[in-house]
LOPA-342120 format. One record per residue (C-alpha): x, y, z; residue number from 1. Coordinates in nm, 3 decimals, always signed. Layout:
// residues N
> px,py,pz,resi
> X,Y,Z,NUM
...
//
This chain:
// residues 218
> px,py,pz,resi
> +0.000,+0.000,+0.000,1
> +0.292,+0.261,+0.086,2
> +0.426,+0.135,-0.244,3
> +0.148,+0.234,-0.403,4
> +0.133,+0.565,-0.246,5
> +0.492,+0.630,-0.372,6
> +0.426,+0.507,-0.715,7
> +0.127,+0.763,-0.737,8
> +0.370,+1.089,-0.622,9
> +0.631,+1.012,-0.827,10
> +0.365,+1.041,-1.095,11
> +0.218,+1.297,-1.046,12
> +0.579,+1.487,-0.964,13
> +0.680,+1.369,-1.333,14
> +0.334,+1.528,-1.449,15
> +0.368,+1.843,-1.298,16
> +0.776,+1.861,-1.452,17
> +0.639,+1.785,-1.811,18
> +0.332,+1.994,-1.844,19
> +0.529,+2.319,-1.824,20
> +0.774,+2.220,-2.114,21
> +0.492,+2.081,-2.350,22
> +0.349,+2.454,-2.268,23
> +0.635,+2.657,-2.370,24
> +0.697,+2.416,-2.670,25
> +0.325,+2.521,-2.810,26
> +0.387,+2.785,-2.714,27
> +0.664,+2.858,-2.867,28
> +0.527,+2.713,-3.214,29
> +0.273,+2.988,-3.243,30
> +0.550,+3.260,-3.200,31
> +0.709,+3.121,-3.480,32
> +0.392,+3.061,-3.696,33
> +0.317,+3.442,-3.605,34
> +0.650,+3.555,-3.748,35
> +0.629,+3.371,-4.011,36
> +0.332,+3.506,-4.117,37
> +0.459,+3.845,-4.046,38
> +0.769,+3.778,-4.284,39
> +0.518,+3.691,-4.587,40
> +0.336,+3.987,-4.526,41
> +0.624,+4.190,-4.558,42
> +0.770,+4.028,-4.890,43
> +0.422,+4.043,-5.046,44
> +0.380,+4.405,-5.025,45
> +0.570,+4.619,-5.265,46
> +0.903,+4.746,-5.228,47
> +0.855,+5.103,-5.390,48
> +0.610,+5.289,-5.529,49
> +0.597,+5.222,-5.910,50
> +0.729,+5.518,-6.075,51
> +0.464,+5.753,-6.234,52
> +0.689,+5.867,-6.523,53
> +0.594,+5.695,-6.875,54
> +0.757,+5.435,-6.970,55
> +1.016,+5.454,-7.237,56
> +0.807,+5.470,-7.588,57
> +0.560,+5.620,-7.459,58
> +0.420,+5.905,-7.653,59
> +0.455,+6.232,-7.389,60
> +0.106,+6.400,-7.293,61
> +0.293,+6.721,-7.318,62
> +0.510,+6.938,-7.473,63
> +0.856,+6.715,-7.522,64
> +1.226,+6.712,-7.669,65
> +1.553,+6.888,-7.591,66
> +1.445,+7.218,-7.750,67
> +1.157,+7.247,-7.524,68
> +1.429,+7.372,-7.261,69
> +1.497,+7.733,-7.477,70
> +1.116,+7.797,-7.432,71
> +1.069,+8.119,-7.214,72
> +0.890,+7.986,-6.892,73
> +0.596,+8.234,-6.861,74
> +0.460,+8.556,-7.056,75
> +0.356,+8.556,-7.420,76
> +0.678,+8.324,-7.560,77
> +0.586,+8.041,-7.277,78
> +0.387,+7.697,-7.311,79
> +0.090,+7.873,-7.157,80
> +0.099,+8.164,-7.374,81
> +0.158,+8.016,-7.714,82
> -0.165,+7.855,-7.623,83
> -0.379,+8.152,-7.587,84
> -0.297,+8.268,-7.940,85
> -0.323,+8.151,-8.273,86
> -0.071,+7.996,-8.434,87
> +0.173,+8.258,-8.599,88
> +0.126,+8.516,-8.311,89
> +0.273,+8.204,-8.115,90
> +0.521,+8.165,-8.346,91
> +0.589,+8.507,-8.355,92
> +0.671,+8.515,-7.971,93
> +0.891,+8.251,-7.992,94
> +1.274,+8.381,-8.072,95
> +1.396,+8.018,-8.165,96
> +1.092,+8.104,-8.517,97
> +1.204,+8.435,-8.606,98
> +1.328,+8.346,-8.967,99
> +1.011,+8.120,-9.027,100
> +0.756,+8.448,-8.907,101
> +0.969,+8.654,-9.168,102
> +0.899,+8.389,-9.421,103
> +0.581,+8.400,-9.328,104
> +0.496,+8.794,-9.334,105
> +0.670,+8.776,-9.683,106
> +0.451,+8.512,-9.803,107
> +0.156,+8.667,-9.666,108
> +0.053,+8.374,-9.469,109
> -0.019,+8.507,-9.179,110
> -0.406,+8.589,-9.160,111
> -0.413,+8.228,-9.388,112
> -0.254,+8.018,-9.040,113
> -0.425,+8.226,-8.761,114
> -0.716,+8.187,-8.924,115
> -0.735,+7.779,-8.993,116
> -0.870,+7.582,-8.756,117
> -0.713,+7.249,-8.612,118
> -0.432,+7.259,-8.827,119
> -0.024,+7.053,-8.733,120
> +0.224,+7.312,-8.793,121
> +0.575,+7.201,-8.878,122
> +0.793,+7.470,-8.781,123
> +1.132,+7.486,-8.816,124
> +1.369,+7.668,-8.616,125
> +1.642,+7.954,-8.726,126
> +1.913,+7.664,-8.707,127
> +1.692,+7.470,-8.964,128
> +1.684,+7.743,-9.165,129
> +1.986,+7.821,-9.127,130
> +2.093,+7.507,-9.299,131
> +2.002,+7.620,-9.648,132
> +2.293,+7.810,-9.820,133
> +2.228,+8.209,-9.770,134
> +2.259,+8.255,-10.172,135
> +1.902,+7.993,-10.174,136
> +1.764,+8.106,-9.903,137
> +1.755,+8.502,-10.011,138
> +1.651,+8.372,-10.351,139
> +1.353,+8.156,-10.182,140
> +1.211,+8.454,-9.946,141
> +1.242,+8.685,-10.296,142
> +1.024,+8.466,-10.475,143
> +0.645,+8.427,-10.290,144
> +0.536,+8.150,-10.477,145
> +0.807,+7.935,-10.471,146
> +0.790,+8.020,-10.070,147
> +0.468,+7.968,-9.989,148
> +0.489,+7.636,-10.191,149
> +0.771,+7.547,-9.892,150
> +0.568,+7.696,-9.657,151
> +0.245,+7.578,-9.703,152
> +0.400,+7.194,-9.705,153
> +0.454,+7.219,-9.405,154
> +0.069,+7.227,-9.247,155
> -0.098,+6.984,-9.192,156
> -0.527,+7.043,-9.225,157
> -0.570,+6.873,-8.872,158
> -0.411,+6.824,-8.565,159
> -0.162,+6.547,-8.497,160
> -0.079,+6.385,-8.173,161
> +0.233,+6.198,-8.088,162
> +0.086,+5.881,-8.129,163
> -0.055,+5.977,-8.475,164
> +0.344,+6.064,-8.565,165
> +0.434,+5.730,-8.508,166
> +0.359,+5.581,-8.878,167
> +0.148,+5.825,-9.048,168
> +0.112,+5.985,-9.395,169
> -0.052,+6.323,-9.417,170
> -0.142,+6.560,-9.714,171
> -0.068,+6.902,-9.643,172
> -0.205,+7.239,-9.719,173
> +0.047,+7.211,-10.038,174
> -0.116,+6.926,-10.158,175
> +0.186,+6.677,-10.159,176
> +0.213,+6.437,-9.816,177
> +0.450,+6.409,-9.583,178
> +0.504,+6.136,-9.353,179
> +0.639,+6.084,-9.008,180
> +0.746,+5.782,-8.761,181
> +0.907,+5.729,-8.438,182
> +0.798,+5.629,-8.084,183
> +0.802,+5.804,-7.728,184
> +0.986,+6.131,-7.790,185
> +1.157,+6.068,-8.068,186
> +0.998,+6.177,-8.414,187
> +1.088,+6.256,-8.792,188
> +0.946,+6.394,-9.084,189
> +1.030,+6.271,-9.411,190
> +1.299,+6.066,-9.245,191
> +1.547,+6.335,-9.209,192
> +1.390,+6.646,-8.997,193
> +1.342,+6.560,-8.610,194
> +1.106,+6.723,-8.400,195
> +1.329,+6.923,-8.070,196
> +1.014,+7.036,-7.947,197
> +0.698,+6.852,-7.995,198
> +0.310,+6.881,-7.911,199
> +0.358,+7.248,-7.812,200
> -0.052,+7.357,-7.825,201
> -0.185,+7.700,-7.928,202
> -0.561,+7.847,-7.981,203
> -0.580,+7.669,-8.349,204
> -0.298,+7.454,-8.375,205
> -0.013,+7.187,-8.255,206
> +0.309,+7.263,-8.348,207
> +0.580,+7.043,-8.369,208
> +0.955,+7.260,-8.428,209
> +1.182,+7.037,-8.638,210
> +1.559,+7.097,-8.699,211
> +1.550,+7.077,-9.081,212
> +1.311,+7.284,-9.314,213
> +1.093,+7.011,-9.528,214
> +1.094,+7.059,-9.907,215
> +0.829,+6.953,-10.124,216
> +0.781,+6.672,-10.334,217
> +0.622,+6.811,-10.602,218
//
């Protein structure tokens, strides 16, 4: 019987030993079930914000191209004030145009492009111009037909976006087409003028400045 009594202690001794380990142990299972579930939390959500700038090829919402820089940043020669006048009074504020609005004036084109409505302008800059031996270019400016021929090839009768650029054909107020290509903000006309400055908006008109004066056709 005293046996039995000692058998029954021990017991109940070894009980009491064992139930705190097999506590912790659970214990100690959900910790690490808790952290691990922590951990793939963390590695599911994102590591950055994803970038809002477009991505490469992208045709730009905006005005775009390396020119774009020598644009005055406010009053009448700006973004916002090109767009509050018609298309050669834009031009005309802009001092990067000055040789195309004297080309213009002498052609008498002026009241013709303010007066259009939802036209692509193709205007190249001084530099362009500038391109063109001084002995042709004084002859072209003396002779108004043979200028507004040049001129006039380079409207287009409606506006353009950049993703209509991208593989297009277009007549133009000349009558012969021209055609563009390219991707994101990179663009040519006729394969060899590039647009500097592109989708620049004013009251009748997008304009898109290219680096090389286009010449006609026909």
């Amino acid at each position: 019987m005293t046996a039995f009594r000692y058998r029954r202690a021990a017991l109940a001794l070894t009980a009491a030993a064992v139930l705190p380990l097999t506590l912790t142990a659970c214990g100690g299972d959900d910790s690490s079930s808790d952290a691990a579930a922590a951990d793939k939390s963390s590695s599911s959500a994102p590591a950055e914000e994803k970038s809002s700038a477009p991505a490469e090829g992208t045709p730009a919402d905006g005005p775009f191209g390396p020119a774009c820089a020598t644009v005055p940043k406010d009053g009448a020669g700006s973004f916002d004030g090109m767009a509050q006048d018609p298309v050669a009074t834009a031009a005309s504020n802009n001092p990067a145009l000055s040789t195309l609005v004297t080309a213009v004036k002498k052609a008498g084109l002026v009241d013709t492009l303010n007066n259009a409505q939802n036209i692509t302008v193709f205007a190249p800059t001084n530099d362009a111009f500038a391109k063109i031996p001084k002995a042709d270019l004084d002859k072209v400016l003396a002779d108004k037909e043979m200028l507004t021929n040049i001129l006039t090839y380079h409207v287009v009768g409606e506006k353009l976006s950049p993703t209509q650029l991208e593989s297009g054909t277009y007549d133009t107020l000349q009558k012969s087409a021209l055609t563009t290509k390219g991707s994101g903000e990179n663009y040519t006309v006729n394969d060899t003028s590039k647009v500097v400055c592109g989708n620049v908006p004013t009251a009748n008109a997008t304009v898109y400045i290219v680096d090389t004066v286009l010449m006609p056709k026909s």
